[in-house]
C-alpha positions, 0 to 999 in steps of 0.5 A, a space after each residue: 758127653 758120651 755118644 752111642 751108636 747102634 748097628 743092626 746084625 743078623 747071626 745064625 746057630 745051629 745050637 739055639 737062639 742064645 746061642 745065635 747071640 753070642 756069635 752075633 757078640 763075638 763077631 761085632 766084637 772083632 771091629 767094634 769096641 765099648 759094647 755096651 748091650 744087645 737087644 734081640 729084635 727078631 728071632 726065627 727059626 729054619 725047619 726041614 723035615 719037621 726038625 728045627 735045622 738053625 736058630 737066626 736072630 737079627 740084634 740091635 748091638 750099642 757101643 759107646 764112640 771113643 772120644 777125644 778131649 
């Protein structure tokens, strides 16, 4: 039987929304193996001067858990 956990982050980009996901993957990735999905809870914007300054999202990453039998 498998067991997947799920861990909640927030990233940031300058570039875009899709963007702002991809470095959420890339960093869980450096500590976490077996991704499995990601799913974009939240997603927001800063503006300043009327101009869009960052794209910032909060993911919910799933991972499978290794298991030993």
């Amino acid at each position: 039987m498998g067991v997947v956990k799920v861990i909640e982050v927030i990233a940031s980009s300058k570039t875009s929304f899709d963007d702002a996901v991809k470095q959420a993957v890339k960093e869980v990735s450096k500590t976490i193996r077996n991704i499995d999905s990601v799913w974009v809870k939240d997603m927001k914007a800063h503006v300043d001067n009327g101009e869009i300054t960052s794209y910032g999202v909060i993911c919910k990453v799933s991972f499978r858990l290794d298991t030993s039998e």
